[in-house]
N, C-alpha and C positions, 0 to 999 in steps of 0.2 A: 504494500500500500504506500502511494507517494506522502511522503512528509505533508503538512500540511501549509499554504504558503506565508512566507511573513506578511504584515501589512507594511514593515517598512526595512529597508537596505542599508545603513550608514555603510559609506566610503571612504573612511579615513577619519582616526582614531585621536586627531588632533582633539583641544579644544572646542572647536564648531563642533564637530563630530560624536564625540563624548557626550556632547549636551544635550546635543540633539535627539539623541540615542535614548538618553535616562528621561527626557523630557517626554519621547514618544511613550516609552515602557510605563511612566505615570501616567497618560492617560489613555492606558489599557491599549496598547497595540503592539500586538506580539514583531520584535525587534530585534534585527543582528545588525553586526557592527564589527565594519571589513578591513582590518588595519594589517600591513607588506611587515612593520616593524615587529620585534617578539616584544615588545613593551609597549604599551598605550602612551598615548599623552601628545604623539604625535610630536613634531620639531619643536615646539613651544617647550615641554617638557624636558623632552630627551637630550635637545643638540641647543637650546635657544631661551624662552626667558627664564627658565627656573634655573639652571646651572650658570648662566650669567651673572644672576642677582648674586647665588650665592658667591662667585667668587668678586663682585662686587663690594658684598660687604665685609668679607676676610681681611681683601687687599685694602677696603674702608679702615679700618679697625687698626690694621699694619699703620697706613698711614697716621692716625690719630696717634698711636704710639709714640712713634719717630718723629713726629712733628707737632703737637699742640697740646699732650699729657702735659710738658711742664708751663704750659701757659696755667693751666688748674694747677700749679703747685704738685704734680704727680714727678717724682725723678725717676726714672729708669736710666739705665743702661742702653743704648744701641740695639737695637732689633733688629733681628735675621728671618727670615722665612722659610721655611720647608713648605717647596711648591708642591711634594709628594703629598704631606699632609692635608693641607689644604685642596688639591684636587681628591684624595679621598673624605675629604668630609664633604664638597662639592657633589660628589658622585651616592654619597648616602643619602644626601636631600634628595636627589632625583629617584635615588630606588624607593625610598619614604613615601612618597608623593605617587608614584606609579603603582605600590599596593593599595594607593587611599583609591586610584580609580579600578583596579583589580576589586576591590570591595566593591563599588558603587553597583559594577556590572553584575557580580552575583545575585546582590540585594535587591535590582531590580528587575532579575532574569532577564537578562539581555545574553545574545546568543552571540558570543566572541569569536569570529574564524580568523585564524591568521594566514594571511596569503595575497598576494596582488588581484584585488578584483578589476574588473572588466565586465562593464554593459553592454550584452549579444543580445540583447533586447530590454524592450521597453516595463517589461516586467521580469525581469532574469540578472542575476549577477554570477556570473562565471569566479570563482578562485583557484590560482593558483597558489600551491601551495608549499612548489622549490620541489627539484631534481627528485623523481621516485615518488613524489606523492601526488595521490589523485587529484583530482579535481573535485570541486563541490560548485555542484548549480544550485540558487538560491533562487527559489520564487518569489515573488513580491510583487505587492499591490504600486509599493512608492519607493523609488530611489531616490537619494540626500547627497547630495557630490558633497563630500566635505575633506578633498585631497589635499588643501592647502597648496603651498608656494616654496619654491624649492630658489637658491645662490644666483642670482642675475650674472651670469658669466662676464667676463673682460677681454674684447678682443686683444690679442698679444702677451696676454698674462693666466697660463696655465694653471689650475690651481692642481698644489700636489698633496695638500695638506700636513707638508712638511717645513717649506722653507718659503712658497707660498699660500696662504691659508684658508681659508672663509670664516665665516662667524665658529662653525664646529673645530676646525682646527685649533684657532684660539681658545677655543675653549678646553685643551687637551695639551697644548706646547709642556715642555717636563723640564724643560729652566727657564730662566726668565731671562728673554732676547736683551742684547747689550742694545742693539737701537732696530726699530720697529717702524714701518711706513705704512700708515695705514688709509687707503685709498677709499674716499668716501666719508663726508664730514655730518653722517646722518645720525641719527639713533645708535643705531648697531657700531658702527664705526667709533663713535664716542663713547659709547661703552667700555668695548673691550679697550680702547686706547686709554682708559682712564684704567684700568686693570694693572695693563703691563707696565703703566707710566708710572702708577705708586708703587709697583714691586723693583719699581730700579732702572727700566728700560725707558729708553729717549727717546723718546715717540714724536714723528713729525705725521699731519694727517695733511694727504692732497685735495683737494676737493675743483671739482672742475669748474662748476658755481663762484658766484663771488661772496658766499658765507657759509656759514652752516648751518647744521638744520633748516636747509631749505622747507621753505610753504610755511615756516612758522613763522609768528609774530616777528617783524624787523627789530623792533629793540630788542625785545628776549630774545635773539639771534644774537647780533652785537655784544650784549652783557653775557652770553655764553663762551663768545668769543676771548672775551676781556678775560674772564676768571679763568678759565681752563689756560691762557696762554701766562698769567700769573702762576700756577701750578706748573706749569714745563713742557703743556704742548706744543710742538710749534706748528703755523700752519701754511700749507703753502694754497692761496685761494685763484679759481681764473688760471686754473693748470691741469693740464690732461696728461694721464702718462698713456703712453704710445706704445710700450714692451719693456718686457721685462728677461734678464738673463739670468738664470741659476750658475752658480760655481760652487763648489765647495765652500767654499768662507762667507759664501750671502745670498743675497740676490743684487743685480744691478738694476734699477730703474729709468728708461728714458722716457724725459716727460718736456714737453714745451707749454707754451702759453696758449692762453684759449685763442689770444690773438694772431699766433704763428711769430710773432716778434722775436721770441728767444726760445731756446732750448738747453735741456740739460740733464744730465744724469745724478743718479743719489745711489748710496749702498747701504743696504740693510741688512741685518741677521735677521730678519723675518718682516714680508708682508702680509699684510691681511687686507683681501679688497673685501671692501664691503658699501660696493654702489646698489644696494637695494634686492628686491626680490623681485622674482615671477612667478604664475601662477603654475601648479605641475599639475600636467592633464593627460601626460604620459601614461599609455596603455589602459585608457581608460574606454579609449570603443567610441568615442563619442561621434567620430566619423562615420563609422558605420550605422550609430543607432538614429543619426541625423541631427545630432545635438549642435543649436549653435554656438559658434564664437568669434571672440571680435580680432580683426586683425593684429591685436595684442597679447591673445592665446587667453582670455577673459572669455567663461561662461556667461551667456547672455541670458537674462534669466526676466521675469515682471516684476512685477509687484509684491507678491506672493512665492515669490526665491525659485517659479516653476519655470524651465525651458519653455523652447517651442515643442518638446515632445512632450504630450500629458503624461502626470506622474514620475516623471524625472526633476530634479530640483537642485539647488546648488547654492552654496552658504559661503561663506568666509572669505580667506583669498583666492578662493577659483573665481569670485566673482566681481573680484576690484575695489574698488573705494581702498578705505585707511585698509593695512595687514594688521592688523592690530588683533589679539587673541580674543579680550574681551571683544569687541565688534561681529568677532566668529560668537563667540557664546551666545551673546544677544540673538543673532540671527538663525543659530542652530536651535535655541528655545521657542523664538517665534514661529520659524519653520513647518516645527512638529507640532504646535499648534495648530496651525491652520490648515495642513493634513487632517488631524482629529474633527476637523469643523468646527473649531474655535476661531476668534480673531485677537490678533495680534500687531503689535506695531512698533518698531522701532524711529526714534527721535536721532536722526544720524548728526543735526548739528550739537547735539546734546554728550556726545562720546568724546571723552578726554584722550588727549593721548599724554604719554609719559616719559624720560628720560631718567633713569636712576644714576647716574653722576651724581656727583658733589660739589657745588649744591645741584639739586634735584632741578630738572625743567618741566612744565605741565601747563598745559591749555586745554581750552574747550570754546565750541564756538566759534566767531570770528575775528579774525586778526585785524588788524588798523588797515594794512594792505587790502585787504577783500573788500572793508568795507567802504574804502575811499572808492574801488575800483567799483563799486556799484552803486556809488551817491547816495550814500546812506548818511545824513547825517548825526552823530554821533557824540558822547560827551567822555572825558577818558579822568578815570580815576587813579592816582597811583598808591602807592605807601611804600619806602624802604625800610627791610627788618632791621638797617642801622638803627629807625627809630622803635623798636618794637623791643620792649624788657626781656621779653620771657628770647629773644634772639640773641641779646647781649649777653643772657646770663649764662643763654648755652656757646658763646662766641662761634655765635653762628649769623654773623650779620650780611654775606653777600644777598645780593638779588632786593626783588622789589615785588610786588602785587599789584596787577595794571587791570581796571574791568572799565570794561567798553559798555556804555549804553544810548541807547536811543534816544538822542535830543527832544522829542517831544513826548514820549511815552513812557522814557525812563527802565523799559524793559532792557534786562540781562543780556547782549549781544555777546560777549564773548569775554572771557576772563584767562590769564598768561601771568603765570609766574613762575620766577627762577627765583633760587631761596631753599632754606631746610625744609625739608619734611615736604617739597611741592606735592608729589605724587598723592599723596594723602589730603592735603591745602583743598585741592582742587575737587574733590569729591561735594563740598559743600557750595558749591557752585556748579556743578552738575543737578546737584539735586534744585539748585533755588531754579537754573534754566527750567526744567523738565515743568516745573509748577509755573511757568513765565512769570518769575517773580521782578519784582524792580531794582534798582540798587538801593531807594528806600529800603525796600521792604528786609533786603541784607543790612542794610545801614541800622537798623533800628531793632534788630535779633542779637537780644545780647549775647556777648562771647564771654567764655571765662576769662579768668585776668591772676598770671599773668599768662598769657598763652600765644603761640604762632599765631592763630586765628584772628586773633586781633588785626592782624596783619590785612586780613581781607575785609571784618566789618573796616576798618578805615580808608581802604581803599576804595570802597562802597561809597563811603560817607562822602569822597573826595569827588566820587561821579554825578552823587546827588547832590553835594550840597558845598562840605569843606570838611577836611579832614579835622579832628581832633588834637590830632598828638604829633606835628607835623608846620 
């Protein structure tokens, strides 16, 4: 007797995929979940933000040691590091976190197949499952493309993940490089360059743009730029590198200017390019099953995350906007919602994104740039944590809190800040957006005292009216 078919297929064990998954199995529809990896959690997890943070905050911690213990009156001695250690406690967080979703899928019987799947039709998911083992056909009412986004390659620069890297190589190097080029002045790029830069390595980052963090906010660009090259990045901006050569003792770099005006080479014990992602749709069938996509290898999807073929679907970075893991979550919940016949709805200007540096960078909404370029006119608050206690006490004073709002209606357009604890900061302005609250309405929500948060009612305060403490 044939098995009986799923109502739904997840495709990849990312984040979107995960969520999607548990989110289906809650509202009762019998669900498997098709992940190539022998571990869930999909890049985010395994190669990308959970192993980043952690050696994020190791090499955080190293730094504080070595450089601002005896500003508090703490003396130590000279600190060393054992990258051995530290990538094995790196590597426990990750196995920690991949049993928490090994739980999840038990507890909510969801059917786990490991193996590369593949759409041979519009209700069918092909697995393979590696050399000698069978095949498993899956029937199903609904497919969930939730394959995510795989290393935006670099013409002329190989990656070996030894001496040239990607985000996973970095995340895996077993000393710490005497000097580090790291290609790409984005997220990912300033991450790991702020990694290898507190463990000892002299990190210069290229970036082909004339800032970093391109598409962010222009001054929290700028003041990113400031603080990280006070810490010891250097950068080179308005420069493309062209190839690269391995030798035993490095890599060589050739790079000129955006303008073709000059040219030049640099040597590094390790590069790591890190110009962005793509979406992987590799061996997915979608050619044959008719699925479309856009001439940037982006599944084309409605309103409702569904192809032009009914009942096939697609979430996360297979299908563009920010890559952002949260963004996959939201849309792998709503997803499996509206499958079930519920409705659901994500607020896309409402998604922050985040940079875990030191200090921290985080926005949400619209930047000054967007909103000039749409004639929006607008009123801009700021506040520096120079002026803010509870930032002094922790001498933690870089950055500022900037919220943008609507010259006549006063509603929350868009909120940017560099500073301690952003990633977190920024949560309470996602939520006042989603309510389309005003900067009154933050202005006038007391905050504890003495606390970061102050930081944003006064920059509130400064959009509606006049700052306080300032």
């Amino acid at each position: 007797m044939a098995e009986e078919p799923f109502d739904v297929v997840v495709i990849g064990a990312g984040p979107g995929g995960y969520v999607a998954a548990i989110r289906a199995a809650q509202l009762g529809l019998k669900t498997a979940l098709v992940e190539k990896r022998e571990t869930l959690g999909g890049t985010c997890l395994n190669v990308g933000c959970i192993p980043s943070k952690a050696l994020l905050q190791s090499s955080h911690l190293f730094e504080e040691a070595n450089h601002t213990f005896a500003d508090h009156g703490i003396k130590s001695g000279k600190m060393t590091v054992d990258v051995a250690a530290m990538m094995k406690r790196k590597d426990s967080v990750v196995g920690d976190t991949v049993k928490g979703i090994d739980f999840l899928m038990n507890k909510n019987k969801i059917t786990v197949v490991t193996g590369t799947g593949t759409i041979t039709a519009a209700d069918e998911v092909s697995v393979a499952a590696g050399k000698g083992k069978k095949k498993q056909v899956l029937k199903t009412e609904n497919i969930i493309i939730a394959s995510g986004s795989d290393v935006a390659p670099l013409p002329g620069v190989d990656i070996d993940e030894k001496q040239i890297v990607s985000s996973t190589g970095a995340l895996t190097l077993s000393k710490v490089p005497k000097t580090m080029v790291v290609i790409g002045a984005g997220v990912i790029g300033l991450e790991m360059g702020s990694v290898w830069r507190r463990l000892g390595a002299k990190v210069t980052v290229v970036e082909f743009l004339d800032c970093v963090f391109p598409g962010m906010d222009g001054e929290i660009s700028k003041q990113a730029q400031r603080i990280f090259g006070k810490q010891g990045i250097e950068f080179k901006l308005s420069t493309k590198v062209t190839g690269a050569k391995k030798t035993k003792d490095g890599v060589t770099l050739s790079m000129e200017s955006v303008d073709g005006k000059s040219k030049e080479t640099m040597q590094a014990d390790v590069v790591l390019v890190a110009i962005g992602r793509r979406p992987y749709i590799e061996g997915l069938g979608l050619d044959k099953v008719g699925v479309e996509v856009t001439d940037r290898g982006f599944v084309k999807v409605d309103g409702d995350y569904q192809t032009n073929v009914p009942g096939i679907f697609a979430i996360g970075d297979t299908i563009g906007g920010a890559m952002l893991a949260h963004k996959a979550e939201e849309e792998g919940y709503v997803c499996a919602e509206l499958i079930a016949g519920q409705s659901g709805h994500i607020d896309y200007n409402a998604i922050p994104g985040v940079v875990y540096t030191w200090p921290e960078v985080a926005g949400v909404g619209k930047t000054e740039e967007q909103l000039k370029e749409d004639g929006v006119e607008y009123k801009v608050g700021k506040f520096p944590f120079s002026a803010n206690a509870r930032a002094r006490a922790n001498n933690d004073t870089d950055g500022f809190v900037k919220i943008l709002s609507d010259k006549t209606t006063d509603r929350i357009l868009g909120v940017h800040i560099i500073g301690p604890e952003a990633g977190d900061l920024i949560q309470e302005a996602v939520v006042a957006m989603e309510f389309g609250a005003s900067a009154e309405d933050l202005a006038r929500t007391s905050h504890g005292h003495p606390g970061l948060s102050e930081a944003v009612k006064e920059a509130a305060l400064g959009a509606y009216d006049k700052a306080l403490h300032i």
